[in-house]
N, CA and C of each residue as an Amber inpcrd file, in Angstrom:
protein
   246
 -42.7500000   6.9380000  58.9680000 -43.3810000   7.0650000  57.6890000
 -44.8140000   6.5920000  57.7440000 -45.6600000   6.8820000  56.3830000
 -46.8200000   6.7500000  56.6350000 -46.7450000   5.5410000  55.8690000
 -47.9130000   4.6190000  55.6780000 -48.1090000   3.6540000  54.8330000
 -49.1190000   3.5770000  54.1280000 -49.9150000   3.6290000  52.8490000
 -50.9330000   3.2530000  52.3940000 -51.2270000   2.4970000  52.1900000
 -52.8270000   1.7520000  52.2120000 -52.7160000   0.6620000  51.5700000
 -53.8500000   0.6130000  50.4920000 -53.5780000   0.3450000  49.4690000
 -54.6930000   0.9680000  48.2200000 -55.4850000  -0.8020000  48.1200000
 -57.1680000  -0.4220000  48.2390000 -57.6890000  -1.6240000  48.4020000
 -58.0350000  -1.8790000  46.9300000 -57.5710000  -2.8410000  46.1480000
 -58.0220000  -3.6780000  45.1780000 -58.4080000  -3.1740000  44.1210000
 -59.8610000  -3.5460000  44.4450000 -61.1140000  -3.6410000  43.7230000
 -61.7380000  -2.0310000  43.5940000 -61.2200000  -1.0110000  44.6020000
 -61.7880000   0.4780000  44.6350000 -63.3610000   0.3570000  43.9790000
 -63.8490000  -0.5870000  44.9930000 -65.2830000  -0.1030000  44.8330000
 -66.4180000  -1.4060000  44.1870000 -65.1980000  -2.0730000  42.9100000
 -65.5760000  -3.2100000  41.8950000 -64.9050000  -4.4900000  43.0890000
 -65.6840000  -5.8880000  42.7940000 -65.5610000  -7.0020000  42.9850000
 -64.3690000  -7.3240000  41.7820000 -64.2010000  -8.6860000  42.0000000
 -63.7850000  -9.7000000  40.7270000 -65.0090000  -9.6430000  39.6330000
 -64.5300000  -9.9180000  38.4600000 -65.3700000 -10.1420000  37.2510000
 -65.2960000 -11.5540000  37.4710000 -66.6710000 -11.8030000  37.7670000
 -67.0660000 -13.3100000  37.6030000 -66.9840000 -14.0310000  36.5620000
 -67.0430000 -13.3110000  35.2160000 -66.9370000 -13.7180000  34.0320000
 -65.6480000 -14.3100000  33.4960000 -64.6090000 -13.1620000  33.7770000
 -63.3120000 -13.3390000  33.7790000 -62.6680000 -14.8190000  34.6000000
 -63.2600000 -14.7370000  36.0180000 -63.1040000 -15.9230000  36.6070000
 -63.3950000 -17.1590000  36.1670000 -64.3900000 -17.2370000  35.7770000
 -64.9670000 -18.2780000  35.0220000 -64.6140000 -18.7710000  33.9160000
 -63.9250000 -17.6510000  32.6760000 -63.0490000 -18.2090000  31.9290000
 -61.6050000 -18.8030000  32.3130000 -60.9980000 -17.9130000  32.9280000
 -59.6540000 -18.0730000  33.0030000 -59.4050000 -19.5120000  33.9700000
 -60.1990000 -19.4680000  34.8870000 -59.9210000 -20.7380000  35.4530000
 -60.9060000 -21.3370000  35.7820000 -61.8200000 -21.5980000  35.5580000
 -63.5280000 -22.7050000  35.4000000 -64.1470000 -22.6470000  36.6330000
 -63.6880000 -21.3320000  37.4990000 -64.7060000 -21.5660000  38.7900000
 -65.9450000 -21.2890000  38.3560000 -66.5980000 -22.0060000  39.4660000
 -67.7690000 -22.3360000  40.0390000 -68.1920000 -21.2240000  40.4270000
 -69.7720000 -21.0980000  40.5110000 -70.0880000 -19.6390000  40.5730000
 -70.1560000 -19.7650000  42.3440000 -69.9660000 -20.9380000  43.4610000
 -70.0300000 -20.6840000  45.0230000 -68.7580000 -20.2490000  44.9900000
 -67.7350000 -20.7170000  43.9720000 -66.4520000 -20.6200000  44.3960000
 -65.7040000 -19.0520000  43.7420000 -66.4540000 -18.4120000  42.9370000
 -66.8060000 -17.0590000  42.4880000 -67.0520000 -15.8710000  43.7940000
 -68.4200000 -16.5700000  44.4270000 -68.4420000 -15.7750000  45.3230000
 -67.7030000 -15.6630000  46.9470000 -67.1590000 -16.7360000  46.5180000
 -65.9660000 -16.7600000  48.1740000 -64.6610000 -15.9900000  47.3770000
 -64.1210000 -15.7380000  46.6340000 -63.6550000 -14.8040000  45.6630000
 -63.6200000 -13.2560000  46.1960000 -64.8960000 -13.8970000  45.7070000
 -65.2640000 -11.9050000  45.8760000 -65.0330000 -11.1640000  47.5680000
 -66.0620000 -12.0730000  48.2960000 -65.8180000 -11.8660000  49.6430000
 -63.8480000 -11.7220000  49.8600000 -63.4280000 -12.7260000  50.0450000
 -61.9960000 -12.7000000  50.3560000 -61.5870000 -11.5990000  49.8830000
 -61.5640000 -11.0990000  48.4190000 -61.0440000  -9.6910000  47.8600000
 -61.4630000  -8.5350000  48.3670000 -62.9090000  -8.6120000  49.0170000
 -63.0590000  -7.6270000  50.3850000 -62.4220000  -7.2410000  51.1110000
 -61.5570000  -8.2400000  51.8740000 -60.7410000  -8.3940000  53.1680000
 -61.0070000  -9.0490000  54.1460000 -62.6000000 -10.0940000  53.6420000
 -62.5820000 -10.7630000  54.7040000 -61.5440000 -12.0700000  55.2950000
 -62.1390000 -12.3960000  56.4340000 -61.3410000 -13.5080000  56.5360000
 -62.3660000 -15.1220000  56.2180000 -61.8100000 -16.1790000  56.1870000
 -62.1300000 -17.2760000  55.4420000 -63.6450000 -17.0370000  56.6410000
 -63.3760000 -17.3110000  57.6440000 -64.4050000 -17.1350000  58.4440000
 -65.4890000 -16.3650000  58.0840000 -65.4460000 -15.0270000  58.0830000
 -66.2030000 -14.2980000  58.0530000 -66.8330000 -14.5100000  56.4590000
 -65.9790000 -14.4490000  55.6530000 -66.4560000 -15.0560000  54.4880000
 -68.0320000 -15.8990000  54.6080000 -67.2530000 -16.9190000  55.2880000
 -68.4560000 -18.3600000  55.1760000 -69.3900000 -17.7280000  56.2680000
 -69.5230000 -16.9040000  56.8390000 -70.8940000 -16.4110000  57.7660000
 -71.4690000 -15.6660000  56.6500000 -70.8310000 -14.6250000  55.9850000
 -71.5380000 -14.2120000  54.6530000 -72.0770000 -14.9830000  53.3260000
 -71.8490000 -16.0970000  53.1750000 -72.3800000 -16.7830000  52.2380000
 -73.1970000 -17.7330000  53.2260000 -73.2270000 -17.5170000  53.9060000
 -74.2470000 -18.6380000  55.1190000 -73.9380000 -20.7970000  54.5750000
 -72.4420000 -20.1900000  54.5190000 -71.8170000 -21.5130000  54.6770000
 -71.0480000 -21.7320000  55.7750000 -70.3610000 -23.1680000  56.3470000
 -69.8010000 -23.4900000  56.9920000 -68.1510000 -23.0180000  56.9140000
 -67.6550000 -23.1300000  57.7340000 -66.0740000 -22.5280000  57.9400000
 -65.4040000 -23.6310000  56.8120000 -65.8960000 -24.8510000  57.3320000
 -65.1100000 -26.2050000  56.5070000 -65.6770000 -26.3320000  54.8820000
 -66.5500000 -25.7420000  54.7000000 -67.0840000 -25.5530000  53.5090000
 -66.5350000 -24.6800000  52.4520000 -66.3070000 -23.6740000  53.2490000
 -65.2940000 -22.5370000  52.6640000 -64.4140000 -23.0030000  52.3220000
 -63.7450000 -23.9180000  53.3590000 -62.0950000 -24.1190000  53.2980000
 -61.7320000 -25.1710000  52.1150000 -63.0240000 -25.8940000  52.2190000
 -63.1370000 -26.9590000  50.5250000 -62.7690000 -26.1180000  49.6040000
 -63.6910000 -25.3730000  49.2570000 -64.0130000 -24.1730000  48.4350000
 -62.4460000 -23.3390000  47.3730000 -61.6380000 -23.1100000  48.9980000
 -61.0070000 -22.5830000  48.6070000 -59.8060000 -23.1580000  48.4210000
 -59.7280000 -24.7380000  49.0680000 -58.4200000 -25.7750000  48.2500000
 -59.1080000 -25.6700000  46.6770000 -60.3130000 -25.7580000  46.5200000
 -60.5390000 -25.9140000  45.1040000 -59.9710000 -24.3710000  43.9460000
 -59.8920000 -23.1630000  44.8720000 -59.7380000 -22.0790000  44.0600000
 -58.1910000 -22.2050000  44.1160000 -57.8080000 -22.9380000  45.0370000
 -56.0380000 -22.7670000  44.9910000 -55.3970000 -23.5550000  43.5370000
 -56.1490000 -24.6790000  43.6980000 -55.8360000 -25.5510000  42.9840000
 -56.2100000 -24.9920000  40.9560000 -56.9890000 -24.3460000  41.1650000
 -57.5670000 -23.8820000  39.8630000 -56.8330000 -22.7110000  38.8500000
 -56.3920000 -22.2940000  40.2380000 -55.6430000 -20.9360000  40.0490000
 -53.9460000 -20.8190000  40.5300000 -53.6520000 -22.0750000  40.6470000
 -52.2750000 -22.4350000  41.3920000 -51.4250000 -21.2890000  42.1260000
 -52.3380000 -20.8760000  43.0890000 -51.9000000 -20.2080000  44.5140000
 -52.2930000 -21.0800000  45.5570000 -51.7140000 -20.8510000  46.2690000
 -51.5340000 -21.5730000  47.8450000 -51.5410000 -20.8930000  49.2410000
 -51.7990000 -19.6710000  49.0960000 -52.1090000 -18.6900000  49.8750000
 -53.4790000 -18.1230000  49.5480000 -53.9290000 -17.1790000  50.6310000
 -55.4060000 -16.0160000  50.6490000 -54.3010000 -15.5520000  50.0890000
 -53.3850000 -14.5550000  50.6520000 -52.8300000 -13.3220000  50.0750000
 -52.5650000 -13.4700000  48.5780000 -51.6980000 -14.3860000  47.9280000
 -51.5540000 -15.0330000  47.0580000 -52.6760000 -15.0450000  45.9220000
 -53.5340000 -15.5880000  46.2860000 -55.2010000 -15.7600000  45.7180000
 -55.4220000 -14.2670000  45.3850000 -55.7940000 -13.4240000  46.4420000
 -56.2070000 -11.8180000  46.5130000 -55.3150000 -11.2900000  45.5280000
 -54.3440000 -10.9820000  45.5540000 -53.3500000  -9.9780000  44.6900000
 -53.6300000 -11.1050000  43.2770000 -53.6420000 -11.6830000  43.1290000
 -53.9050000 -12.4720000  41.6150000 -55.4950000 -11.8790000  40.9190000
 -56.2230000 -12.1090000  41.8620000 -58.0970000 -11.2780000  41.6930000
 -57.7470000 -10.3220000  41.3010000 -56.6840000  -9.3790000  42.0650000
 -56.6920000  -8.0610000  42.1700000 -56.0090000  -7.4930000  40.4640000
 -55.0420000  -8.3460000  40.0560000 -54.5380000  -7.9370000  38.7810000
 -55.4010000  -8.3120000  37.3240000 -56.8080000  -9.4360000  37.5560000
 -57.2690000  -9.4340000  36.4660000 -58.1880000  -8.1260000  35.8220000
């Protein structure tokens, strides 16, 4: 069989706005958001925001915690339904 996989956002990011209400991120922690809902990885992420790997990874205990997921995947499909 074949598999698809339908990406997200088709084209759109996260609404930063939306983010920002629903759970009080931060606009660094907005844009590691967005990246991740790309498909990047945490890594590649933080080379695109020209932050550190460990910086990210702050970043994103803080988006777990905000948004009570505990996973990327987790995190992503939650972006993906607002």
């Amino acid at each position: 069989g074949i598999l698809f996989l339908k990406v997200p956002w088709e084209g759109r990011g996260p609404d930063g706005r939306k983010l920002r209400e629903a759970f009080r991120l931060h606009a660094s922690e907005i844009a590691l958001c967005e990246r991740l809902s790309e498909g990047l990885s945490i890594s590649d992420a933080a080379e695109a925001l020209s932050i550190t790997r460990g910086t990210a990874r702050q970043r994103l205990k803080a988006i777990f915690q905000k948004t009570g997921t505990h996973r990327q995947s987790e995190l992503v499909l939650l972006l993906s339904r607002l």
